[in-house]
C-alpha positions as CSV (number, residue, x, y, z in Angstrom):
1,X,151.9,26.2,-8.8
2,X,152.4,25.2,-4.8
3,X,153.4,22.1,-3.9
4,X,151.4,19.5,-3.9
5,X,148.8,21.6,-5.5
6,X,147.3,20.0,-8.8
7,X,144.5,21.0,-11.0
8,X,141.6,19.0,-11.8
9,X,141.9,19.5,-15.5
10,X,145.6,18.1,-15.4
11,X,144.3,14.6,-13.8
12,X,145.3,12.0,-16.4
13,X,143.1,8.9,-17.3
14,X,143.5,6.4,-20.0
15,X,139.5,5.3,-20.2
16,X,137.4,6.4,-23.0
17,X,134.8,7.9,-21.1
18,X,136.6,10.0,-18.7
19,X,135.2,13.4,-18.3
20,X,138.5,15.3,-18.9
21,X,139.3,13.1,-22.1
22,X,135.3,14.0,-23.0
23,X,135.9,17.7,-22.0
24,X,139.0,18.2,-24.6
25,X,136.7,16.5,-27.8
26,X,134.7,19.5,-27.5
27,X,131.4,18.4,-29.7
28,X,132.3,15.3,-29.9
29,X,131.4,15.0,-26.7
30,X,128.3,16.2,-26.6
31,X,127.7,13.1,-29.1
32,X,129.3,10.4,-27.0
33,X,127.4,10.9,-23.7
34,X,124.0,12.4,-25.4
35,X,123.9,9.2,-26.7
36,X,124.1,7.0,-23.7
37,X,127.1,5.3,-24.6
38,X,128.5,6.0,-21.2
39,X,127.1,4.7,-18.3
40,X,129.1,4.7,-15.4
41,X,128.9,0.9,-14.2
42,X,131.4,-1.6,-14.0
43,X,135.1,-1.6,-12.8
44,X,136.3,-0.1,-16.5
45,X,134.2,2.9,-15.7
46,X,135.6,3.4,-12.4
47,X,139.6,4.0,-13.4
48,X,138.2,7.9,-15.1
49,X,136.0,8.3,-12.0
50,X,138.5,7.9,-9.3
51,X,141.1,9.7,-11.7
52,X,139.1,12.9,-11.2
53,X,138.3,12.2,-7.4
54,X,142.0,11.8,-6.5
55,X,142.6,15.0,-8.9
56,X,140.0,16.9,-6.7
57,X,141.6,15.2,-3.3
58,X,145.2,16.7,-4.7
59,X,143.8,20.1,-5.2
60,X,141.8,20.2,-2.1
61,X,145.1,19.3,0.2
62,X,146.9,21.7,-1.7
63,X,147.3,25.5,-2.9
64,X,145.0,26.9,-5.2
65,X,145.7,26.6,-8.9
66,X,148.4,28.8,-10.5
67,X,145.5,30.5,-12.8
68,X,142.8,32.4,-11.5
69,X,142.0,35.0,-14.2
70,X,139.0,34.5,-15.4
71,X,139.0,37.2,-18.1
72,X,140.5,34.9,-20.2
73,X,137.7,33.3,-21.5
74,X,136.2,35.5,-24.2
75,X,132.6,36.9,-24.3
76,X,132.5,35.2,-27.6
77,X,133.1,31.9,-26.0
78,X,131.2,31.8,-23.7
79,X,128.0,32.6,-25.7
80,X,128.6,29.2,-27.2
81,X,127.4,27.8,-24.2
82,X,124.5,25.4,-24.0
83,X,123.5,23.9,-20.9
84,X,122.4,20.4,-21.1
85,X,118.4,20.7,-21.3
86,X,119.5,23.0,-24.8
87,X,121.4,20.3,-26.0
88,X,118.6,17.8,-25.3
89,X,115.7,19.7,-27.4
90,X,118.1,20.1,-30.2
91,X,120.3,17.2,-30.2
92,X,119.3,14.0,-28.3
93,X,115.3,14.4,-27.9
94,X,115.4,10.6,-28.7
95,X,116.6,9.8,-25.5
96,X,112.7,10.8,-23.9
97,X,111.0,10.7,-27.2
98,X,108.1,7.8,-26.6
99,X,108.8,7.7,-23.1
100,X,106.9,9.1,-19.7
101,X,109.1,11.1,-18.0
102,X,109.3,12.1,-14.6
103,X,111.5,15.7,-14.1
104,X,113.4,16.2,-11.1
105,X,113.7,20.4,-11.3
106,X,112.8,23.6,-9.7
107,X,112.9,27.5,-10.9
108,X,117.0,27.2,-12.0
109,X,115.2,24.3,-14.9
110,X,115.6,27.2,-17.3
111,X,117.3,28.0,-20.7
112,X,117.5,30.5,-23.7
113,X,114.5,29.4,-26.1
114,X,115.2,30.0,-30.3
115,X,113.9,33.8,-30.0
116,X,116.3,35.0,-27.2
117,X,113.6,34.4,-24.3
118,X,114.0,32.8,-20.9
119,X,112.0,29.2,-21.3
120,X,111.4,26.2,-18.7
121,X,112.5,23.1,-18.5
122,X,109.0,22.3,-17.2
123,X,107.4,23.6,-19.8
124,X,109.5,22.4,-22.8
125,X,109.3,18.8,-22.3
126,X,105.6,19.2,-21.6
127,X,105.2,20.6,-25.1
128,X,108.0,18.7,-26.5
129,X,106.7,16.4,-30.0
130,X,106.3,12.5,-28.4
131,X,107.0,13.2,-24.8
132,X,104.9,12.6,-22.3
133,X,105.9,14.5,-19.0
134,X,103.9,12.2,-16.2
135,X,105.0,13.8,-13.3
136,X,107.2,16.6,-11.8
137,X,109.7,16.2,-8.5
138,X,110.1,19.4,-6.2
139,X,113.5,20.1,-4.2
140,X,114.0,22.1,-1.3
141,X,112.3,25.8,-2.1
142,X,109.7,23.9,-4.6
143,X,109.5,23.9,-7.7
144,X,109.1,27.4,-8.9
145,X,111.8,28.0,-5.7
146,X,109.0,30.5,-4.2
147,X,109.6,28.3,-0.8
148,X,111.9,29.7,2.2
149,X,114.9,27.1,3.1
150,X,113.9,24.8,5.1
151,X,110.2,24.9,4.2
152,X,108.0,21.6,4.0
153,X,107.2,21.1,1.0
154,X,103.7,19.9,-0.3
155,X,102.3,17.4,-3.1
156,X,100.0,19.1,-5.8
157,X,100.0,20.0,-9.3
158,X,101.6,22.3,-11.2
159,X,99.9,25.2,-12.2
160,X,100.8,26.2,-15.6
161,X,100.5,21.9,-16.9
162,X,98.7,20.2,-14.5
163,X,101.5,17.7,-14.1
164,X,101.4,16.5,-10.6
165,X,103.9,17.6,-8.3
166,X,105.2,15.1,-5.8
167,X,107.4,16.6,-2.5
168,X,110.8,15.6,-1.9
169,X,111.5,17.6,0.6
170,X,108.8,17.0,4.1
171,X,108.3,13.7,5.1
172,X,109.7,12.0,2.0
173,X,113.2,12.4,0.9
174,X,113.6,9.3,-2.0
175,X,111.3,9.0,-4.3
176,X,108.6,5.8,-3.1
177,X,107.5,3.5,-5.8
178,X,104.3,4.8,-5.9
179,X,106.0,8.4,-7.3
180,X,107.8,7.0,-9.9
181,X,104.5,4.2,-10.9
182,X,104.4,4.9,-14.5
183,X,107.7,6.9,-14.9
184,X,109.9,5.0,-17.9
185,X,113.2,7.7,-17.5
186,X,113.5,10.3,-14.9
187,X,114.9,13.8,-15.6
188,X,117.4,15.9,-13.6
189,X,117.7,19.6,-14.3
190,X,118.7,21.7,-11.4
191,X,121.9,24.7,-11.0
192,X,124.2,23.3,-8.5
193,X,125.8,26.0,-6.4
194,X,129.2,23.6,-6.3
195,X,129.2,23.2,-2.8
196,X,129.3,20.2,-0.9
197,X,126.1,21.5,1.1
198,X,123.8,22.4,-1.4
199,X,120.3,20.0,-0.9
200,X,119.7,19.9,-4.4
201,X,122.9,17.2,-5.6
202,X,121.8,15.0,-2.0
203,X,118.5,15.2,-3.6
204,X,119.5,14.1,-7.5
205,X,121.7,11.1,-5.2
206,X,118.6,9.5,-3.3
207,X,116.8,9.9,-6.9
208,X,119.1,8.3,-8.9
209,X,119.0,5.5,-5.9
210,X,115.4,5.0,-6.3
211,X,115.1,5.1,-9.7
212,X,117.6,2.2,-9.7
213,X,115.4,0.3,-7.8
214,X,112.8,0.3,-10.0
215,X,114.7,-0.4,-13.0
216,X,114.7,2.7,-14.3
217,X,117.1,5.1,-16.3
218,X,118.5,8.2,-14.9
219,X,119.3,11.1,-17.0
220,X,121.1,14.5,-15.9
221,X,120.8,17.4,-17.9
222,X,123.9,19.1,-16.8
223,X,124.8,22.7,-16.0
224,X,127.9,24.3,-15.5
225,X,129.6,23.9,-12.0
226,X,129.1,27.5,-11.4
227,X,132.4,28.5,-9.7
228,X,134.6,26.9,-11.8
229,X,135.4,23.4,-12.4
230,X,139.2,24.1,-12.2
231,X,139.6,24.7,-8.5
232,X,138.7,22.1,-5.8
233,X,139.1,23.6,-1.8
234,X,138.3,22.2,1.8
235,X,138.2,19.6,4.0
236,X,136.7,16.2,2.7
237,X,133.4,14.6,4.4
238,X,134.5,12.8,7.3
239,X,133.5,8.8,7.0
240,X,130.5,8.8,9.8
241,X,129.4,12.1,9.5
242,X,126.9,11.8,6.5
243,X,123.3,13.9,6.4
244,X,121.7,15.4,4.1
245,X,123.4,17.9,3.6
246,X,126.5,16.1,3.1
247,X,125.8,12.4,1.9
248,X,129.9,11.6,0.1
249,X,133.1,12.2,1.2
250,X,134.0,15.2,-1.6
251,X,135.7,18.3,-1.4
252,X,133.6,21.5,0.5
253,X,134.1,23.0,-3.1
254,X,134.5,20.3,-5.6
255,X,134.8,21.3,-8.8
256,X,132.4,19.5,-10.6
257,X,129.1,19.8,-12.6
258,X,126.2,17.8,-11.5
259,X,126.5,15.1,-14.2
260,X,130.3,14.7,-12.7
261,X,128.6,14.3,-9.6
262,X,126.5,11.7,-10.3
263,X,128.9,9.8,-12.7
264,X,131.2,9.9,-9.3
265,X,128.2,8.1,-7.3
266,X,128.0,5.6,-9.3
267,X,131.6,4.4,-10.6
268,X,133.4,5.4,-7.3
269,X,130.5,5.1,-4.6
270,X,128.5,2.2,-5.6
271,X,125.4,3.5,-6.6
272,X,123.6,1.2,-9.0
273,X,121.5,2.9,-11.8
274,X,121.1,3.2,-15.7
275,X,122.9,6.6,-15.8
276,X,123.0,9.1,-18.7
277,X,124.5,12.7,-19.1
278,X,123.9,15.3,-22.1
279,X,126.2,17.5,-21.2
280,X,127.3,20.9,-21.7
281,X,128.2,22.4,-25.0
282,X,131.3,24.5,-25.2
283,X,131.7,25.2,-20.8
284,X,135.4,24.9,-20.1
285,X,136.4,24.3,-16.7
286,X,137.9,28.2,-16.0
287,X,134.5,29.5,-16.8
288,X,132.6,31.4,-13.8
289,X,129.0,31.5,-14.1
290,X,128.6,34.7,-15.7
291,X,130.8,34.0,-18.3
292,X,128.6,31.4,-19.8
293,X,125.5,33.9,-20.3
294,X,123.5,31.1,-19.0
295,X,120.5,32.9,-17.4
C-alpha cells in the first residue's frame, strides 16, 4: 500500500453503530439498522461518522488501495445480494406498515421479485398489505427516468397507480410543506452512481432536510455504492463552492452507499432528521456493480 494511502474498510471506530463495525456482523446488521435502532443524532453517533469521513479523506490524499481485483468475490456471493427495498418487503415492512408514505424514486427503484422478475419499488409498496403510498417524488430524468438531463420536470400522476407525482427538479428543489401534507415517513430508493456530482444524493439531502422540518422520519433503502465502497479518489468540495451538484465537502469518488451518505449528513454535517437505513444484505465493500446481480 502507498504511503499515506488507507482504505476505507480499515478505518477503526469504537461506536456500536458504525457502518464498518455493522458491515463485518453481516445479518446482523441487517437487524440492527432495519430496526431503526440507529439514528444518526447526537455527539455518540458522530465518533463512527467522522471515523469513516477521515477514512475516505486518507484514501482520497493518498494512493489507491493495494487490492483492486475484483474477481475475488465469487458469483455465488454475490447472488446473496439484496438491496435494501428487498430487505424491506421481507424483513422490516413494519417500519411503513400503517403509515402514508411518500417515495422519493425514479426508474433505478427496482428489484428481483420472488419469481426471478424485474419489479418496482413504485409498485410494490403500492400493493404492499397496510401501506398506504400517498404520494411519489421525481428526481432529475422523472420518475420512470424517460426525461433528458437537465429537463424540467412536471407535477402529475403516475400512470400505472395514480399516486400523484410531485417535481423536484423545475422550480422546486426541497420538498414544500404542502408535498409532504399527509406524508407520516418518506421513502428513498434511488442507484447512486458514487460520485460526488450525481443530482440524485443532493436531492435525497434537501429531502431529508425537509422532511426534518416537518417532524417527519426519513428512511433510505440503500443500494450498493456501485464502484466499490473500498476506494475513495479526488479532490474534496472546496468550503464556498457548494451547488447542486455538489452540496458537502466529500471525496469526487467517495466510497459510500447512499444510506452512508446520509448517515454522514446528519452525524458529521448537522442535518437534523429522524433517520433510518435497511441496508444491504450480503454487499461487501470490493463488490463492483455487476458482481451483485442487482438489476
Amino acid at each position: 500500500m502507498g504511503s499515506g494511502s488507507r482504505r476505507v474498510d480499515e478505518v477503526t471506530c469504537d461506536h456500536e453503530a458504525c457502518p464498518m463495525k455493522l458491515e463485518k456482523r453481516g445479518r446482523d446488521r441487517r437487524a440492527i439498522l432495519s430496526t431503526g435502532q440507529v439514528r444518526m443524532t447526537g455527539k455518540a453517533s458522530q465518533s463512527c461518522i467522522i471515523g469513516l469521513f477521515f477514512g475516505a479523506v486518507l484514501a482520497a490524499c493518498g494512493a489507491a488501495p493495494e487490492n483492486t481485483n475484483d474477481s475475488e468475490v465469487s458469483e455465488s456471493e454475490a447472488r446473496q445480494v439484496r438491496s435494501g427495498i428487498e430487505v424491506l418487503l421481507s424483513d422490516s415492512l413494519h417500519l411503513v406498515q400503517g403509515q402514508r408514505v411518500g417515495l422519493l424514486t425514479n426508474h433505478t427503484g427496482i428489484y428481483w421479485t420472488g419469481d426471478g422478475t424485474v419489479g418496482s419499488t413504485i409498485d410494490a409498496l403500492y400493493e404492499a398489505s397496510n401501506v398506504d403510498l400517498v404520494a411519489l417524488y421525481a428526481p432529475e430524468h422523472g420518475i420512470r427516468g424517460q426525461e433528458q438531463a437537465g429537463a424540467v420536470i412536471d407535477s402529475e400522476r403516475d400512470e400505472r397507480t395514480g399516486v400523484p407525482i410531485h417535481s423536484l427538479y423545475g422550480a422546486v428543489r426541497k420538498p414544500t410543506p404542502a408535498m409532504l401534507e399527509g406524508v407520516d415517513v418518506l421513502l428513498f430508493d434511488m442507484q447512486d452512481i458514487g460520485a460526488r456530482y450525481y443530482t440524485y444524493v443532493s436531492t435525497m439531502a434537501l429531502a431529508m432536510e425537509a422532511a426534518g422540518e416537518q417532524d417527519i422520519p426519513f428512511i433510505v433503502l440503500d443500494r450498493p455504492n456501485p464502484v466499490r465502497g473500498d476506494i475513495v479518489q479526488g479532490n474534496l468540495l472546496k468550503p464556498g463552492y457548494e451547488t447542486f451538484v455538489g452540496m458537502y465537502p466529500v471525496p469526487m469518488r467517495h466510497g459510500m452507499t447512499a444510506g452512508e451518505l446520509a448517515q454522514l449528513y446528519v452525524g458529521e454535517f448537522g442535518l437534523e432528521v429522524d433517520l433510518h437505513v435497511v441496508p444491504l444484505d450480503g454487499w461487501t465493500r470490493d463488490m463492483t456493480f455487476d458482481q451483485t446481480q442487482l438489476p
